[in-house]
C-alpha positions as a printed Julia matrix, in Angstrom:
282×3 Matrix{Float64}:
  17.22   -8.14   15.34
  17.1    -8.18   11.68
  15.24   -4.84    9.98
  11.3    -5.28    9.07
  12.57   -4.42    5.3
  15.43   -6.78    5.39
  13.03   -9.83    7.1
  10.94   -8.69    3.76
  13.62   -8.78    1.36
  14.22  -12.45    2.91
  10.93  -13.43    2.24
  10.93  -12.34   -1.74
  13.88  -14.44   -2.09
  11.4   -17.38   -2.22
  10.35  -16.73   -6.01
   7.06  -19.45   -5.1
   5.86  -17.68   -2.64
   3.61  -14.78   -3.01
   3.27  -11.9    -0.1
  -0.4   -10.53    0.12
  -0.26   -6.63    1.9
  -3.33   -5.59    2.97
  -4.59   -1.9     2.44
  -5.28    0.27    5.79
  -5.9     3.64    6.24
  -5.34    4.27    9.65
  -4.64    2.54   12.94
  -7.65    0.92   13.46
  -7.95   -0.59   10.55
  -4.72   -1.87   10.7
  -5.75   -3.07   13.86
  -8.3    -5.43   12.07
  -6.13   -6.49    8.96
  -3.36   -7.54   10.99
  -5.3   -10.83   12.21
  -5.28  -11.81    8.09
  -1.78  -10.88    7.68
   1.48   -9.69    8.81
   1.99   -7.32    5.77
   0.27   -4.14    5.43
  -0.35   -1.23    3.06
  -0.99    2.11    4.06
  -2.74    3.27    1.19
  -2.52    6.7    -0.47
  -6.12    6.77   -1.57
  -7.49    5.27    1.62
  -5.54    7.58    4.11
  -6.34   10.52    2.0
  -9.98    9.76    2.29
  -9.84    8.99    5.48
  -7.75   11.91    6.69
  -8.47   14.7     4.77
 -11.96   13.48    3.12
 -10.58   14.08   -0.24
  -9.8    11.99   -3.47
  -5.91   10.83   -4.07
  -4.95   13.83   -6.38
  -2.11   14.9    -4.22
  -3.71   16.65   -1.1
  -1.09   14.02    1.11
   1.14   15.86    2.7
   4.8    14.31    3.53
   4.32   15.14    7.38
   1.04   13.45    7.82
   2.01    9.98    6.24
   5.24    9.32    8.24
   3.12   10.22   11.43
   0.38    7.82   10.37
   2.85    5.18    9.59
   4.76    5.94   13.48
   1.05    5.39   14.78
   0.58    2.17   12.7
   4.08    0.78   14.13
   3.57    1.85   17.82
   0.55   -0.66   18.1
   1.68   -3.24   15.43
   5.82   -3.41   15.76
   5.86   -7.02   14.22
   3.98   -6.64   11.42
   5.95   -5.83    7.93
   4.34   -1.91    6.61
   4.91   -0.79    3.57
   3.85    2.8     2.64
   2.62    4.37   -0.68
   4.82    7.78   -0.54
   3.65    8.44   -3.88
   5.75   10.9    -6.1
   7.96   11.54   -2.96
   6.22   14.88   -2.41
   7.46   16.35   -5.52
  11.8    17.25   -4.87
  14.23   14.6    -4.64
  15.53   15.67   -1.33
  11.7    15.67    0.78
  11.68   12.17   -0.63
  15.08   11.08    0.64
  13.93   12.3     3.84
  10.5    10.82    4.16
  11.86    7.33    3.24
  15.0     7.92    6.25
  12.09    8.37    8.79
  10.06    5.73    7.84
  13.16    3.64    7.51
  14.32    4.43   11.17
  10.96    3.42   12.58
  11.07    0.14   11.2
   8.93    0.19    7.75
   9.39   -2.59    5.64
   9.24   -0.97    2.21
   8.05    2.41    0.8
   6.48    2.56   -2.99
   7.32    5.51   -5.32
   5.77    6.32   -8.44
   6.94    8.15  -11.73
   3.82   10.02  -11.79
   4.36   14.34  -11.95
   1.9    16.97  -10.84
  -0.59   17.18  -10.21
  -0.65   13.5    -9.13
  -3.51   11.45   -8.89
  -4.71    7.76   -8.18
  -3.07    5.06  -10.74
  -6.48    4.43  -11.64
  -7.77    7.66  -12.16
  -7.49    8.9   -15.92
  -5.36   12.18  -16.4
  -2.17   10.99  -15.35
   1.25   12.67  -15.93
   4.54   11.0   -16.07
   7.74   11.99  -14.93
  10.67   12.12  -17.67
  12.1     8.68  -17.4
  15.94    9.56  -16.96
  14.17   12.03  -13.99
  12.08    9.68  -12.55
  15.31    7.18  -12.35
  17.82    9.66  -10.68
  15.3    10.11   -7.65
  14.35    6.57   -7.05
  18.68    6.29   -7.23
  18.96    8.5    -4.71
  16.71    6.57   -2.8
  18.48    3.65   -3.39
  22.25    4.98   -2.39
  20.87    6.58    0.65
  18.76    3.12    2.37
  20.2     0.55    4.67
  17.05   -1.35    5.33
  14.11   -0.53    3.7
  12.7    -2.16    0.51
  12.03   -0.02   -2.14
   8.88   -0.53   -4.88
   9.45    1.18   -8.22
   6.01    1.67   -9.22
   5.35    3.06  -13.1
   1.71    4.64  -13.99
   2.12    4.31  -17.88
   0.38    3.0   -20.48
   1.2     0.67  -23.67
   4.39    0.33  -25.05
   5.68    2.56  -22.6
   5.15    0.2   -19.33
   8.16   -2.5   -21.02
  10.66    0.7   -21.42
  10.07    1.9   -18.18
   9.62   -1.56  -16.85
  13.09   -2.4   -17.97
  14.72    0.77  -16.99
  13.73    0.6   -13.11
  15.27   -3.16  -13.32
  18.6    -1.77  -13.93
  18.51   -0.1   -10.77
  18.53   -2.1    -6.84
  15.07   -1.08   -6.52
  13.85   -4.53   -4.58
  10.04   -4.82   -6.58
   8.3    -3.62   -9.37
   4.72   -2.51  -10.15
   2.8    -1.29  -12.77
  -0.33    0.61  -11.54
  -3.45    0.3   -13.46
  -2.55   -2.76  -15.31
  -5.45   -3.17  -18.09
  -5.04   -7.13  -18.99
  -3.43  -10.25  -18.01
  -1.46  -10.34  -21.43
   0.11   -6.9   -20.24
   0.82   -8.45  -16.83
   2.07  -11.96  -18.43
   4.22   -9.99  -20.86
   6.04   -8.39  -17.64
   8.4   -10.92  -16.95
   9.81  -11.01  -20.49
  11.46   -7.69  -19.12
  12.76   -7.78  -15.65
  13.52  -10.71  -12.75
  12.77   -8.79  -10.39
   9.33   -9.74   -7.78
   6.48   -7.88   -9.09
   3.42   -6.61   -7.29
   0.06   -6.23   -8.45
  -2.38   -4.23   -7.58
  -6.52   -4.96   -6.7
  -8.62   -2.58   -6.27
 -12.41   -2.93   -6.75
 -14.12   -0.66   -9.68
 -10.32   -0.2   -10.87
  -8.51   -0.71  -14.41
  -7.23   -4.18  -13.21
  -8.52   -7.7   -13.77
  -9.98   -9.62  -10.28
  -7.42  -12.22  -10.44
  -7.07  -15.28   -7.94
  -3.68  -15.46   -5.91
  -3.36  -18.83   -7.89
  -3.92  -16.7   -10.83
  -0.92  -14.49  -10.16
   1.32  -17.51   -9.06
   0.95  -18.65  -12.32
   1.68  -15.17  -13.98
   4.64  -15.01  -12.0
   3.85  -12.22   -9.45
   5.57  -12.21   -6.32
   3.48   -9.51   -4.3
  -0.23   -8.54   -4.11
  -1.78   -5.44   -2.43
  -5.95   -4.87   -1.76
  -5.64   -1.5    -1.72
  -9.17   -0.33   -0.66
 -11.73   -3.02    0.65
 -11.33   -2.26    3.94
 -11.87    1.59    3.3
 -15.0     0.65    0.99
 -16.63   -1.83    3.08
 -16.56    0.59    6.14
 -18.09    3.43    3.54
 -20.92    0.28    2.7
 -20.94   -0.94    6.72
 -21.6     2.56    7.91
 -23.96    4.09    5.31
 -26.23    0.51    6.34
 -26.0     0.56    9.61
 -27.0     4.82    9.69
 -30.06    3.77    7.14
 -31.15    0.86    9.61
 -30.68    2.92   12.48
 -33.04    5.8    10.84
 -35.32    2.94    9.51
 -35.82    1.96   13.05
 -37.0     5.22   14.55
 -33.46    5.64   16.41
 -33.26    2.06   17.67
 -29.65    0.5    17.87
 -29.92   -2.13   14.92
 -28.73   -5.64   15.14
 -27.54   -7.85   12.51
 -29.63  -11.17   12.64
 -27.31  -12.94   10.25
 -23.4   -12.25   11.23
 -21.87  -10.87   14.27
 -23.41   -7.71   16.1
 -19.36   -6.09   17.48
 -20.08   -4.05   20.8
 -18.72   -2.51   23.47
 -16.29   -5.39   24.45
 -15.31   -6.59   21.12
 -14.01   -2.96   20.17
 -12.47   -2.34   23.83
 -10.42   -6.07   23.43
  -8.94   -4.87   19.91
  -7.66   -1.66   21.84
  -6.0    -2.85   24.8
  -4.59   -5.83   22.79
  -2.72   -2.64   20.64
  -2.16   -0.69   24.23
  -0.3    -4.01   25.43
   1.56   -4.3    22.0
   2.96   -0.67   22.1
   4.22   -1.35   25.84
   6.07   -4.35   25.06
   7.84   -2.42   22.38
   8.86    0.51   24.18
């Protein structure tokens, strides 16, 4: 059976395709996304909010993610996961590491960025960059160590800057390449004057990015798109409603008149449809 990163790599060989991963932050929203799409993205800023209750400034810790992601693919072993390990928790060597685990339980890809501390979110202002030539010997040593996994090169500059960087990481068998934060579609179209290499782009709602149709991106030439966050801000707009109704209503369950009203039995078929999963891959 071929390797969740190597089925990946397959499927970026088709340069007119493009492969949609969905942002989660922890099982069960995977749970949900994976009836859109085989591909999901644990997301750095969703599973710090959602773990720690803090912004993505670098509060992950190494130990946390991998067990999140070994969570993710006990209930959803055929779905492709690709994890946002961000700087590689600072040292070269914790980041070889990290990216052996994952790769052993069967992640498709991990992303690593050329941000240094203190880290933050790519579309957060106050980022630091790694020294290029430093930034290239880790995500090398990433690359000489993997058998499976895909790796995403991801750069957080700015200007000018993007294209050098851009053009170094092609050099290297990193499989995709991303530029976080990408202000305009001229920046984005400009890309592919650089490298040949799939490219991934980044939506995230309230972010530095354009809202661009997957048509859109076709035509721009990206390979890959990730929704980081709407999952993790519709349940922040789902919950804060539903708490307002139910204190609206003098403490009477609410019900939504217009759209499904999820129970008891919806939320206990989701579960034991992830209990069954994990026992037919054990």
């Amino acid at each position: 059976m071929k390797h969740p990163g190597q089925l990946l790599r397959d499927e970026l060989a088709d340069k007119a395709a493009i492969q949609p991963f969905l942002g989660v932050y922890d099982c069960f929203s995977a749970s949900i996304a994976a009836q859109y799409s085989t591909n999901l993205f644990l997301s750095g800023f969703g599973f710090s909010a959602s773990y720690y209750g803090l912004p993505d400034v670098g509060y992950i810790a190494w130990s946390d993610v991998v067990a999140a992601a070994w969570r993710i693919r006990q209930i959803l072993p055929e779905h492709k996961l690709l994890v946002d390990i961000d700087d590689g928790y600072v040292d070269v060597h914790t980041a070889r590491h990290v990216v052996k685990q994952l790769e052993r339980m069967g992640v498709a890809m991990v992303m690593l960025e050329d941000q240094a501390r203190p880290r933050r979110c790519g579309h957060i202002d106050g980022k630091l960059l790694l020294p290029l030539p430093e930034y290239i010997q880790k995500l090398n040593s990433l690359l000489l160590d993997r058998e499976s996994i895909c790796v995403l090169a991801r750069t957080d500059s700015s200007g000018d800057e993007i294209f050098r960087r851009i053009s170094a990481m092609s050099e290297t068998d990193a499989d995709v390449l991303m530029v976080d934060a990408v202000d305009s579609i001229e920046t984005l179209a400009k890309l592919r004057s650089y490298t040949d290499k799939p490219l991934l782009f980044n939506q995230i709602a309230g972010g530095k990015s354009p809202r661009l149709s997957i048509e859109q991106l076709r035509s721009l030439g990206v390979g890959l798109v990730q929704y980081s966050t709407p999952l993790l801000f519709a349940a922040q707009q789902a919950m804060t409603e539903v708490l307002d109704a139910l204190a609206e209503s003098g403490g009477v369950l609410p019900r939504n008149p217009d759209g499904p009203n999820i129970g008891v039995a919806d939320c206990l078929a989701l579960l034991q449809a992830n209990a069954r999963a994990a026992l037919r891959a054990s």
